[in-house]
C-alpha positions as protocol buffer text, in pm:
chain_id: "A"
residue {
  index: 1
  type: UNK
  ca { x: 8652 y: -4703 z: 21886 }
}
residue {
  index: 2
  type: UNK
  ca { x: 8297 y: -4550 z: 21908 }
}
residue {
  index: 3
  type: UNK
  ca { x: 8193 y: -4580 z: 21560 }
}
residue {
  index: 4
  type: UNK
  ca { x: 8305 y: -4929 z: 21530 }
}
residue {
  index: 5
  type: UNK
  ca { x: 8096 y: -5008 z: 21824 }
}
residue {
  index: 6
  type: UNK
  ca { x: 7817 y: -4877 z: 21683 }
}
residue {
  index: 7
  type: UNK
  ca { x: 7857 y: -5088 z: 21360 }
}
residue {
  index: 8
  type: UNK
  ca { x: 7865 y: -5369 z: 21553 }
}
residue {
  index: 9
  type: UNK
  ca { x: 7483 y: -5304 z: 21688 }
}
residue {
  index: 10
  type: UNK
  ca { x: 7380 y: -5130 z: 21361 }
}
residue {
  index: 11
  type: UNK
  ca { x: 7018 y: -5206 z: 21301 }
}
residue {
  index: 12
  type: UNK
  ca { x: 7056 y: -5239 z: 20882 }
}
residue {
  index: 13
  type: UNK
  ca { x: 7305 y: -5531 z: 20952 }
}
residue {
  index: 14
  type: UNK
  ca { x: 7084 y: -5759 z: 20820 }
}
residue {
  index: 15
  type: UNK
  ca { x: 7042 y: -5570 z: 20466 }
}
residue {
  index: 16
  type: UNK
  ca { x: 7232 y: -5535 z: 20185 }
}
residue {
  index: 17
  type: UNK
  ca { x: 7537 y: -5707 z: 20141 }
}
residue {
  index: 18
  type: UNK
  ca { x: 7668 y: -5559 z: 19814 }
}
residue {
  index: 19
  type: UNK
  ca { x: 7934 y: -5268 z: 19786 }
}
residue {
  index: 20
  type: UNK
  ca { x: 8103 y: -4983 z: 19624 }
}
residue {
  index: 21
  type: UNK
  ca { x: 8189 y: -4635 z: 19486 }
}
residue {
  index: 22
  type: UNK
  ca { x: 8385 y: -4339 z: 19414 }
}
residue {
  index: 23
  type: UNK
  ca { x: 8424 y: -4087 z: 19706 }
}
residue {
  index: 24
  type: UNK
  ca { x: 8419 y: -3687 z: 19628 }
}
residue {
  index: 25
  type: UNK
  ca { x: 8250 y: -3407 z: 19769 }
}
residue {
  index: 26
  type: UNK
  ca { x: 7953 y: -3368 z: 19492 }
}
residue {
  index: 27
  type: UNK
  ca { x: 7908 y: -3726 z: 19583 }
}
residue {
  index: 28
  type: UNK
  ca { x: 7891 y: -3718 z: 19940 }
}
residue {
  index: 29
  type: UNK
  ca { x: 7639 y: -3416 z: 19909 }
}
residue {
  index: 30
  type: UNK
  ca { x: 7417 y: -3703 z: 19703 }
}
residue {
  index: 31
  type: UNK
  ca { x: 7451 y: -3921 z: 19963 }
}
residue {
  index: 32
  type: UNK
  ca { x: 7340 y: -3679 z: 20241 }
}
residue {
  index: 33
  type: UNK
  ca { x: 7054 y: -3564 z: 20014 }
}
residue {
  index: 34
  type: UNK
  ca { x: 6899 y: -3943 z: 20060 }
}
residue {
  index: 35
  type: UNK
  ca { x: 6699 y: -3889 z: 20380 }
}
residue {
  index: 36
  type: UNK
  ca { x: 6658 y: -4258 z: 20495 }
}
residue {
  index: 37
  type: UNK
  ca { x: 7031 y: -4330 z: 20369 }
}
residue {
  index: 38
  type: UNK
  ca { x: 7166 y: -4031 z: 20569 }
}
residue {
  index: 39
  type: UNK
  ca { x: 6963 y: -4208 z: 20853 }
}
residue {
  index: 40
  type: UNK
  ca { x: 7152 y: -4518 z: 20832 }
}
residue {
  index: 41
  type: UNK
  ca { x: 7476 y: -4365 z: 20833 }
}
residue {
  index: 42
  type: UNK
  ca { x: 7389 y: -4102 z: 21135 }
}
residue {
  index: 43
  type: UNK
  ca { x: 7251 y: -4377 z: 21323 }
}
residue {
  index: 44
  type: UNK
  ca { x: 7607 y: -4596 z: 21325 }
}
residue {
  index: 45
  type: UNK
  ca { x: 7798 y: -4263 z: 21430 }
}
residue {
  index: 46
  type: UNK
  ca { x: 7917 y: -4118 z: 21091 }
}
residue {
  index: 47
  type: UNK
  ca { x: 7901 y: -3742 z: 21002 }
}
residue {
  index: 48
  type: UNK
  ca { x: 7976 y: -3646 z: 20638 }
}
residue {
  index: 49
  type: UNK
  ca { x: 8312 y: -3623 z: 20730 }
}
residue {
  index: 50
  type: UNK
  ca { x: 8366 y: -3967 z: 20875 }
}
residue {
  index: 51
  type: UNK
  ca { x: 8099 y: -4145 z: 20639 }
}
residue {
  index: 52
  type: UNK
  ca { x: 8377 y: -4109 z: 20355 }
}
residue {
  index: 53
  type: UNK
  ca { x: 8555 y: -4387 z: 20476 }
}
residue {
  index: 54
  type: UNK
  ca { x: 8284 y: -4626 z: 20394 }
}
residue {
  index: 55
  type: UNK
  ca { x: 8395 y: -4577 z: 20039 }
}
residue {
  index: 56
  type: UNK
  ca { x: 8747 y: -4711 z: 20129 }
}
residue {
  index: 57
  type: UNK
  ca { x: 8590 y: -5029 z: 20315 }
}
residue {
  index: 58
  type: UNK
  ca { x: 8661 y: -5290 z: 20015 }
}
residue {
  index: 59
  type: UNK
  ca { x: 9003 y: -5132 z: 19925 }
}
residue {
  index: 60
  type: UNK
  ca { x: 9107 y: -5204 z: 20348 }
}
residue {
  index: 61
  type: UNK
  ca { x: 8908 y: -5557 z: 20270 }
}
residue {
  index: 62
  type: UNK
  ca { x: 9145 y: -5604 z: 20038 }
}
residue {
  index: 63
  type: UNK
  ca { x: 9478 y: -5512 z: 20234 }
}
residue {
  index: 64
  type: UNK
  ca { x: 9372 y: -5736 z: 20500 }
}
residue {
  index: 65
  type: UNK
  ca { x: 9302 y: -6110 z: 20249 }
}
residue {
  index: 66
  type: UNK
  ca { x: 9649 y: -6199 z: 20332 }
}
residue {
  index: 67
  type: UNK
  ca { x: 9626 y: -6195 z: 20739 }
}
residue {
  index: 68
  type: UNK
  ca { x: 9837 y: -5856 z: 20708 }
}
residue {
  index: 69
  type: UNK
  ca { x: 9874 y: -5496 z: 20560 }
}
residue {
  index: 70
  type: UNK
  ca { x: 10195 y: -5462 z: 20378 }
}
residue {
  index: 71
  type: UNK
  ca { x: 10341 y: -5100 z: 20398 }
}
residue {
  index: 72
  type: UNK
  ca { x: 10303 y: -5067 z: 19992 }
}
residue {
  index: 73
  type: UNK
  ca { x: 9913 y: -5171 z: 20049 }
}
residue {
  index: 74
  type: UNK
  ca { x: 9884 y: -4924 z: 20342 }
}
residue {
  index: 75
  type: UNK
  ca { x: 10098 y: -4629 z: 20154 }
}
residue {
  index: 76
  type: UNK
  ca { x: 9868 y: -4698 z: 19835 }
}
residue {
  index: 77
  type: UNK
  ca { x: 9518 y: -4647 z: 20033 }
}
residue {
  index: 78
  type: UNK
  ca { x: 9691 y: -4308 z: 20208 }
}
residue {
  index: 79
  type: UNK
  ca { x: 9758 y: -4192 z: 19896 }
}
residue {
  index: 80
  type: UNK
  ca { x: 9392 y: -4228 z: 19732 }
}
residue {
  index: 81
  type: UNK
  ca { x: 9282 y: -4091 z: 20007 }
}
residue {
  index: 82
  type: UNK
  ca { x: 9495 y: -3793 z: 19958 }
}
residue {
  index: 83
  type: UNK
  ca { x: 9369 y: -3809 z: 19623 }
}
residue {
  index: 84
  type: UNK
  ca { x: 9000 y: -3800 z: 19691 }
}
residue {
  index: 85
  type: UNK
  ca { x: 9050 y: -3508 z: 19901 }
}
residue {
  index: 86
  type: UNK
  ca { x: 9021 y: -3696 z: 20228 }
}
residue {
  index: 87
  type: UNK
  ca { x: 9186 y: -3435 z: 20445 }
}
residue {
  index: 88
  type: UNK
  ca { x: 9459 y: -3482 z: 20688 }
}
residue {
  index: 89
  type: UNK
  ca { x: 9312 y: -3384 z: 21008 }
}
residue {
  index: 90
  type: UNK
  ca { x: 8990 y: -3543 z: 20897 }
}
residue {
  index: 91
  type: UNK
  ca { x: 8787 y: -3816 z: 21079 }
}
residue {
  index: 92
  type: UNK
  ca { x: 8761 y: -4014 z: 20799 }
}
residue {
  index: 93
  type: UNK
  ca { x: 9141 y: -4042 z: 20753 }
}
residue {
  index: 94
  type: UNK
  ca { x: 9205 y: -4069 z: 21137 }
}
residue {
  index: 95
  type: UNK
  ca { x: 8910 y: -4402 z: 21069 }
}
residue {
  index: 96
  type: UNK
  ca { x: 9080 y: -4555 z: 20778 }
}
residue {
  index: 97
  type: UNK
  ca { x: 9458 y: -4521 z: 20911 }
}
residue {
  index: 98
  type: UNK
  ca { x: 9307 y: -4705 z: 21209 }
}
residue {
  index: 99
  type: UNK
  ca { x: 9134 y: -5003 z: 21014 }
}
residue {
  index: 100
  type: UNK
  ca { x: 9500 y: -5015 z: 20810 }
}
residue {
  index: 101
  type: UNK
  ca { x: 9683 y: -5051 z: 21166 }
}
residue {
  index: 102
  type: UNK
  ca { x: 9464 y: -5293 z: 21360 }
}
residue {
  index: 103
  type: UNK
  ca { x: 9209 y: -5542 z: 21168 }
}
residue {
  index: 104
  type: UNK
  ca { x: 8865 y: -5483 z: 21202 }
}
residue {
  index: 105
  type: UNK
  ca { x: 8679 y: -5697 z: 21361 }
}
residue {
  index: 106
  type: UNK
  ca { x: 8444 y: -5920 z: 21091 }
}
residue {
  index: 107
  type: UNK
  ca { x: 8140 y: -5740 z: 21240 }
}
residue {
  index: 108
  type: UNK
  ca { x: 8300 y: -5402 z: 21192 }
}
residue {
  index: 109
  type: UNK
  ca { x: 8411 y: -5513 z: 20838 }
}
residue {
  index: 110
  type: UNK
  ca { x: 8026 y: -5671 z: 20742 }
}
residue {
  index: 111
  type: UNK
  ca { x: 7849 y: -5386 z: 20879 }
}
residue {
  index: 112
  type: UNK
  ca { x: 8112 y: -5103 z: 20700 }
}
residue {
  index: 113
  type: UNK
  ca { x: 7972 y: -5262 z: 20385 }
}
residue {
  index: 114
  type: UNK
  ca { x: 7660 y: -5296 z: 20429 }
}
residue {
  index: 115
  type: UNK
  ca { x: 7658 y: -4918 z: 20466 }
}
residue {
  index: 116
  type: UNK
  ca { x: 7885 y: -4896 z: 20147 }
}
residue {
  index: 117
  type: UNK
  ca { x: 7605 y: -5120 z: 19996 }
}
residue {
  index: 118
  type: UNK
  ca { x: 7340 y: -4854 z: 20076 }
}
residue {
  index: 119
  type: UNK
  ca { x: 7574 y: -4611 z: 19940 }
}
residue {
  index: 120
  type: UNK
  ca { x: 7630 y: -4793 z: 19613 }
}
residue {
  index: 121
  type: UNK
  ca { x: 7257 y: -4818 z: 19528 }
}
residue {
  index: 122
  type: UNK
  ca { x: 7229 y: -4451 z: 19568 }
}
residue {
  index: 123
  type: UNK
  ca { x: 7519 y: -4367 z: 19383 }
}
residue {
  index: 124
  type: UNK
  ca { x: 7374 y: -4612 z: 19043 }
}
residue {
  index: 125
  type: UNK
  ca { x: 7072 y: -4397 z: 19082 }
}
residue {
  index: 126
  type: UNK
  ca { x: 7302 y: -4056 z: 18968 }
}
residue {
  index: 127
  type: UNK
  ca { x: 7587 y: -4256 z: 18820 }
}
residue {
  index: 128
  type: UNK
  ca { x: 7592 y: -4588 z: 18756 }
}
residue {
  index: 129
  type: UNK
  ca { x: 7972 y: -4632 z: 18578 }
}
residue {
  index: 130
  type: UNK
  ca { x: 8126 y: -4479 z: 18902 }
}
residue {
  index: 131
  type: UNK
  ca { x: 8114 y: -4819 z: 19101 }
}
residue {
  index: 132
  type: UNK
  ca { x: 8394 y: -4938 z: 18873 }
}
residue {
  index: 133
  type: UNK
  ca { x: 8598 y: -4699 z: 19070 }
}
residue {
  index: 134
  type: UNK
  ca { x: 8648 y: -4970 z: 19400 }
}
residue {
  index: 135
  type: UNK
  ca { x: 8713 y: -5268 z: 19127 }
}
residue {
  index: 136
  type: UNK
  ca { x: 8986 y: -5105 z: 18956 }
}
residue {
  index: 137
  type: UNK
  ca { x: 9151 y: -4944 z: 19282 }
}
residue {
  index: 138
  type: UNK
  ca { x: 9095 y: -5323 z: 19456 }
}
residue {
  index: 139
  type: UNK
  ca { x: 9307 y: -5434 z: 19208 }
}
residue {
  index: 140
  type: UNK
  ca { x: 9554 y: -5199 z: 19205 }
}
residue {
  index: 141
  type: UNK
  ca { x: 9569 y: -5238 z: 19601 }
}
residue {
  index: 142
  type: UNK
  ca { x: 9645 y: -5597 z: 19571 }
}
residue {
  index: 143
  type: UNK
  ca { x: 9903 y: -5536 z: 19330 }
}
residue {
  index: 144
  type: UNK
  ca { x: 10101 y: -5316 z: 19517 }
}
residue {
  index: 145
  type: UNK
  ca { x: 10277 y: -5581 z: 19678 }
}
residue {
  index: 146
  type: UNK
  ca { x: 10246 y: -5798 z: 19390 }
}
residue {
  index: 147
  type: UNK
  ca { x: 10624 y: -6023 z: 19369 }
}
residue {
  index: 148
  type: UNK
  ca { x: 10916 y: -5861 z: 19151 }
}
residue {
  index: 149
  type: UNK
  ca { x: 10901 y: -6116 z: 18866 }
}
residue {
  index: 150
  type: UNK
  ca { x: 10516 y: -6003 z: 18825 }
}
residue {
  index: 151
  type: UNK
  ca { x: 10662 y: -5682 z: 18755 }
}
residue {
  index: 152
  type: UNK
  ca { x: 10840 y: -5805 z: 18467 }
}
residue {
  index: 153
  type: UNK
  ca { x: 10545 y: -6065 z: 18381 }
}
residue {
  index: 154
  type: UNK
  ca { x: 10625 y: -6399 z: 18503 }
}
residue {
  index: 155
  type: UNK
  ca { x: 10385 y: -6499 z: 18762 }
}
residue {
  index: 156
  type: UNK
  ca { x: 10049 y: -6299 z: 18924 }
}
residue {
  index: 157
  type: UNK
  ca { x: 10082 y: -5982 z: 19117 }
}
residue {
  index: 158
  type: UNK
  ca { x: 9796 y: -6093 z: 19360 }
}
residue {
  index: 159
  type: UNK
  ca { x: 9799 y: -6367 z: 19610 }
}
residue {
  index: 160
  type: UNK
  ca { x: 9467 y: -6645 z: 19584 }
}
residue {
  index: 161
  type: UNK
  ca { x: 9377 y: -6449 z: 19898 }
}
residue {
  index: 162
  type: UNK
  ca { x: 9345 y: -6127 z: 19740 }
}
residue {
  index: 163
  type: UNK
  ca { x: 9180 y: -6246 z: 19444 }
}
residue {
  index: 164
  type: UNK
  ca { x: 8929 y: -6433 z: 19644 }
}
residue {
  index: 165
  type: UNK
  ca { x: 8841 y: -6086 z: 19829 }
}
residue {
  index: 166
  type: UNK
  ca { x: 8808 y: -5914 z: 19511 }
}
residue {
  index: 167
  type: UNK
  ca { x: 8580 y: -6158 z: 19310 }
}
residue {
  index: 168
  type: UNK
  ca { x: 8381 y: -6119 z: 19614 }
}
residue {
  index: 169
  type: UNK
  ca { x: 8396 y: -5725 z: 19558 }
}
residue {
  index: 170
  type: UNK
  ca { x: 8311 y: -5780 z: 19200 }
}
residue {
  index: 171
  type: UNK
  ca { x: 8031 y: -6013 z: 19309 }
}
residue {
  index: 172
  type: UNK
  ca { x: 7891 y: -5744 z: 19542 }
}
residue {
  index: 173
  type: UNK
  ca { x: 7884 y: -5468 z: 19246 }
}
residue {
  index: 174
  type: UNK
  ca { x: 7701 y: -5630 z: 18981 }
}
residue {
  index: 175
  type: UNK
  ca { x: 7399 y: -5406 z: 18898 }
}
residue {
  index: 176
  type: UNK
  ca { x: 7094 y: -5601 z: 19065 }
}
């Protein structure tokens, strides 16, 4: 895939290794607005379109701790999407539904957040609660596969894996 190439040679790999936020239009626009962050983005071969799946980066992170995407983990990201307004014909769909079928590569997944990373900081300049947004849906992620007796409160509805990838998250959002 193109884009995923050029995250692998993206020159802002070494910066930033923090994450997160809440994907919508006004946001985006924010985003874009940020002339040296719009640079970034441009320059590993995302258009405003495509650039909103950088904002789904930790939830795929997530799906992935285990070695696997489960169809409940997979169904739950779709549907957020859906929910975001992340059209159906859109590139950033087409991007995500690829990273939810076949692993990323750990240079596609490092370099995908550092670019959420240099999202995040812009996004705490205009609305700093908003990065709870990938915390919460992280954790609803790894629950969606969570066992049947965690349903009904006897043991945890996330695997050490997944809890692993999102204290790392966590980690990642704490205001600087």
């Amino acid at each position: 895939m193109e884009q995923e190439e050029r995250l692998r040679e993206h020159p802002e790999s070494k910066l930033h290794g923090h994450l997160i936020e809440t994907p919508s239009a006004e946001m985006l626009g924010l985003i874009f607005n940020n002339e040296s962050l719009k640079k970034s983005i441009m320059q590993a071969g995302f258009n405003p379109d495509s650039a909103q799946a950088l904002f789904f980066v930790p939830l795929v992170e997530v799906a992935w701790a285990d070695g696997e995407i489960q169809s409940d983990e997979r169904d739950e990201i779709l549907k957020m999407l859906a929910k975001r307004g992340i059209e159906e014909k859109s590139e950033a769909l087409a991007l995500v539904s690829g990273w939810l079928t076949e692993r990323p590569i750990e240079a596609v997944f490092f370099k995908a957040q550092i670019l959420h990373g240099l999202i995040v900081d812009e996004m705490r300049k205009h609305e700093e609660g908003s990065v709870m947004w990938i915390l919460e849906n992280s954790r609803r992620i790894a629950s969606a596969t969570g066992g049947r007796l965690s349903r009904i409160g006897i043991g945890s509805s996330t695997s050490p894996d997944e809890d692993v990838v999102i204290q790392g998250i966590a980690s990642r959002i704490q205001k600087k």
